[in-house]
C-alpha positions as CSV (number, residue, x, y, z in Angstrom):
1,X,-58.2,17.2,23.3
2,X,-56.8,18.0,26.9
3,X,-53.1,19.9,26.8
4,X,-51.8,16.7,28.6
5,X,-52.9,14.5,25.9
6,X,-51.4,16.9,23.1
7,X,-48.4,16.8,25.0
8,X,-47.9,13.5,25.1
9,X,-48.9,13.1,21.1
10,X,-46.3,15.7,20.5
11,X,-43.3,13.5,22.6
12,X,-44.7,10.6,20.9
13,X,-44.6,12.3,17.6
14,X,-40.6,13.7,18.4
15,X,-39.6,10.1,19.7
16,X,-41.0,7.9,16.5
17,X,-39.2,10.8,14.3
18,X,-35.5,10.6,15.9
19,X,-36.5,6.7,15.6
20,X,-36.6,7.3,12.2
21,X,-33.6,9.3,11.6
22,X,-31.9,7.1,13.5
23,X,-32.6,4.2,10.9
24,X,-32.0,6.3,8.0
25,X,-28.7,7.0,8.9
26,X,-27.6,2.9,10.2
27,X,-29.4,2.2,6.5
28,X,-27.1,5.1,4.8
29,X,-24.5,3.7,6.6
30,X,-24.9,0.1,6.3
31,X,-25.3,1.1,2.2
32,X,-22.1,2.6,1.8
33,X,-20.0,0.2,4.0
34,X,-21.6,-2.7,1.5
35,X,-21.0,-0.8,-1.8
36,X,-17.5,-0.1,-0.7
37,X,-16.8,-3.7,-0.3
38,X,-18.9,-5.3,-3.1
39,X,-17.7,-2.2,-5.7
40,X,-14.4,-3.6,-5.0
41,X,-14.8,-7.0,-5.1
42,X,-16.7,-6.8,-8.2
43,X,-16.2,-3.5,-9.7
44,X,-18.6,-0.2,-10.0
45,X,-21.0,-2.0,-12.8
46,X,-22.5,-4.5,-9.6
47,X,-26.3,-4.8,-9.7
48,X,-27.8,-2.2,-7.2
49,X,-29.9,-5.0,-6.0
50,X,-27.1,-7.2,-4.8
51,X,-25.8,-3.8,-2.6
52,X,-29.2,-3.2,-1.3
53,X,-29.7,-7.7,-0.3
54,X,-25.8,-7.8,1.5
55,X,-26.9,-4.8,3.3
56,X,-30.0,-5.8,4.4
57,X,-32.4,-3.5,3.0
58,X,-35.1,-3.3,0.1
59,X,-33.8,-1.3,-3.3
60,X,-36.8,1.0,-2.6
61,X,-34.9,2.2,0.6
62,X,-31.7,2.5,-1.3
63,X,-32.8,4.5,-4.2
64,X,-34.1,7.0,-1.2
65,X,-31.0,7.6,-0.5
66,X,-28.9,7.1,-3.3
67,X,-31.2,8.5,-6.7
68,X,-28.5,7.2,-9.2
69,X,-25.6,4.9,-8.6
70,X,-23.5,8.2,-9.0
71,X,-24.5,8.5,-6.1
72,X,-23.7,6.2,-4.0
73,X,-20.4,6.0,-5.8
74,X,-20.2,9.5,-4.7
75,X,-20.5,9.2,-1.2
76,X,-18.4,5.4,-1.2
77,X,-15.7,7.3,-2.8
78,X,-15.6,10.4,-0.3
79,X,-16.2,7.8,2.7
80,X,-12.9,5.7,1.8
81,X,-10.7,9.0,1.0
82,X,-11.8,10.3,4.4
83,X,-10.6,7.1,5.9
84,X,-7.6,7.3,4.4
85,X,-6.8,11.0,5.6
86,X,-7.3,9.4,8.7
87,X,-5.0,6.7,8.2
88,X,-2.1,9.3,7.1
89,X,-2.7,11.0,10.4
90,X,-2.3,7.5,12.4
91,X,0.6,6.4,11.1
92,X,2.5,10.0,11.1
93,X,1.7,9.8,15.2
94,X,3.0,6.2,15.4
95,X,6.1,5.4,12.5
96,X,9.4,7.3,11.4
97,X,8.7,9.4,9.0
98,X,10.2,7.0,6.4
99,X,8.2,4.1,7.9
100,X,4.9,6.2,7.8
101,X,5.4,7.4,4.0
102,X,6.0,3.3,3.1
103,X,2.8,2.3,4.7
104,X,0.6,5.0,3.4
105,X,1.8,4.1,-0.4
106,X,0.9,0.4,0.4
107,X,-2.3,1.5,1.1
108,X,-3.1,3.7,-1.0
109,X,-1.9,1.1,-3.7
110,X,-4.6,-1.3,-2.1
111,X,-7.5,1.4,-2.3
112,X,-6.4,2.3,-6.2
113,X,-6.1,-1.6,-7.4
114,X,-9.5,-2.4,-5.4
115,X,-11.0,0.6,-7.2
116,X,-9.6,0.7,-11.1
117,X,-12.9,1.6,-11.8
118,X,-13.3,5.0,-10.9
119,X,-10.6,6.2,-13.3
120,X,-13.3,5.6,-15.9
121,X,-16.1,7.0,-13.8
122,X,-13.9,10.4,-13.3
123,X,-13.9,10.7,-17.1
124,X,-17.6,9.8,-17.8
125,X,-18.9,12.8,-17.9
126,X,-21.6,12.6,-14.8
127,X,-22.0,15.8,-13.3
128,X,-22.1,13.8,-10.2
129,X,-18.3,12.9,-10.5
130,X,-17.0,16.3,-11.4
131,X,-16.2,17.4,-8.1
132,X,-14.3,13.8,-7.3
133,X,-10.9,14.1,-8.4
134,X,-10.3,18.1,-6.6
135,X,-11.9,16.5,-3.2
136,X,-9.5,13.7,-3.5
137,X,-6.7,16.4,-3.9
138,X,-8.0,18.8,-1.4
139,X,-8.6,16.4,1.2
140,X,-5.5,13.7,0.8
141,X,-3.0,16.7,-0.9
142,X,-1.6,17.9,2.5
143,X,-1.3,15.0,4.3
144,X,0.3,13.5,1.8
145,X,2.5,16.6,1.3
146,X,3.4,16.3,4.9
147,X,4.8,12.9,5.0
148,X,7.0,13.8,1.8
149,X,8.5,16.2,3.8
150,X,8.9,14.5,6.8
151,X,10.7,12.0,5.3
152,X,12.9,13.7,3.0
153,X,13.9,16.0,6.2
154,X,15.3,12.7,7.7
155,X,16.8,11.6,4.4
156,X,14.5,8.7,3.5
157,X,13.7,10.2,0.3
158,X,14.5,13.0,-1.9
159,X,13.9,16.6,-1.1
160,X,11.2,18.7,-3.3
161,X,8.7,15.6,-4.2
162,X,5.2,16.6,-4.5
163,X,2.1,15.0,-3.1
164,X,0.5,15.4,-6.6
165,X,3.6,13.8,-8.1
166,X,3.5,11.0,-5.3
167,X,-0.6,10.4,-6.1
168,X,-0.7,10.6,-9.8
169,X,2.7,8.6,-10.3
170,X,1.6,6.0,-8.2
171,X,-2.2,5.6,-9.4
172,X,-0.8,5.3,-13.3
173,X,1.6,2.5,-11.9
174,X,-1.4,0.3,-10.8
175,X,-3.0,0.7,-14.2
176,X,-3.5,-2.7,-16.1
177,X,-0.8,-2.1,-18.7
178,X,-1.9,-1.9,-22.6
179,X,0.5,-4.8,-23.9
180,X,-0.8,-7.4,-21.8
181,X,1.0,-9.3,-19.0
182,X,0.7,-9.3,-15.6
183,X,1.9,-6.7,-13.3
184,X,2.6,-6.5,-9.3
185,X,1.3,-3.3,-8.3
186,X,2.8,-3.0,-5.1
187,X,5.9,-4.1,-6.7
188,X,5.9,-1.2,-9.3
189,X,4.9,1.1,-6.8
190,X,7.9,-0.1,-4.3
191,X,9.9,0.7,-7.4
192,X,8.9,4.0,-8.1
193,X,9.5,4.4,-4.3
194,X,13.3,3.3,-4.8
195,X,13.6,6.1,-6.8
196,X,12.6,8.7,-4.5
197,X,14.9,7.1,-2.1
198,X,18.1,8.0,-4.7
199,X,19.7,11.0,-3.7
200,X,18.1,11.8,-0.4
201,X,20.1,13.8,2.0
202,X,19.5,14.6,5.6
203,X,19.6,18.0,6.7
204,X,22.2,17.6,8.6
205,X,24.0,16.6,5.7
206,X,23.4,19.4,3.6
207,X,24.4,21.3,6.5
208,X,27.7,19.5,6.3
209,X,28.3,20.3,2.1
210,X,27.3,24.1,2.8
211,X,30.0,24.4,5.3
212,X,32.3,22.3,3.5
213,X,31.9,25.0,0.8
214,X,32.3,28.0,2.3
């Protein structure tokens, strides 16, 4: 074989493999953007076949890439917390702090009522979902934590709440309740919110009692 014609095997050879990581990554892709929407239109149990058919691919090629339906659970999960970080940053740039805060806890009220399964998945045991819950803390924690602060600092809200507080408070709310009945998430939530709102202060204000005082 002439070095021209190894050459050109070898360019051949690099071109059909990019080709191919290319199309793994539109199929991992194209996976996880379908589970996302069919695990919340019809809950984590879905057939896996039904995932791979909407996305367009055969179950052999999902099972590549997703072993167990941890997961793909897995990486649906950390896909739609990511997007939400980046939502928190979006609407910090473009609302009032008070504004920002109210659309954030709508929508995270959305992703929690779309996804009541995972409170179950957290607690099953899987090794795969162990690391779930700290990575939603980790990654959503400080954002959250700053928009708290933000808008208790204008007075839209009560000083000292905590992100965890804000989370976990408002993920139990949107929790089908025990005794039966129907219940508005968003409306509990807005509740919950209400409450925060009771007794906020403005810095300037607390300015104002301190040199009232003295």
């Amino acid at each position: 074989m002439s070095e021209d014609t190894k050459s050109s095997n070898d360019a051949g050879e690099q071109v059909a493999g990019r080709r191919r990581r290319a199309d793994a990554r539109r199929n991992i892709g194209s996976l996880i953007q379908t589970a996302s929407e069919v695990f919340a239109e019809a809950g984590l149990d879905v057939p896996i076949r039904e995932i791979a058919d909407r996305a367009g691919v055969g179950v052999g090629t999902l099972y590549r890439h997703f072993p167990t339906r941890s997961d793909l659970v897995v990486s649906v999960f950390r896909k739609e917390v990511d997007e939400s970080v980046e939502a928190a940053k979006t609407l910090v740039a473009e609302n009032p702090p008070g504004e920002a805060l109210e659309l954030w806890v709508k929508r995270y009220v959305d992703f929690i009522t779309a996804h009541r399964g995972l409170a179950s998945a957290f607690n099953s045991g899987d090794p795969a979902m162990e690391g779930l819950p700290a990575y939603f803390l980790e990654r959503l924690g400080p954002l959250v934590q700053k928009l708290l602060d933000a808008a208790a600092t204008n007075g839209q809200i009560r000083a000292g709440v905590k992100a965890s507080e804000l989370l976990h408070g408002a993920g139990m709310l949107c929790v089908p309740p025990s005794c039966g009945g129907q219940i508005d998430p968003q409306r509990m939530v807005g509740l919950f919110m209400d409450g925060l709102r009771y007794g906020a202060t403005t810095v300037g204000d607390k300015l104002d009692r301190n040199s009232a005082r003295k």
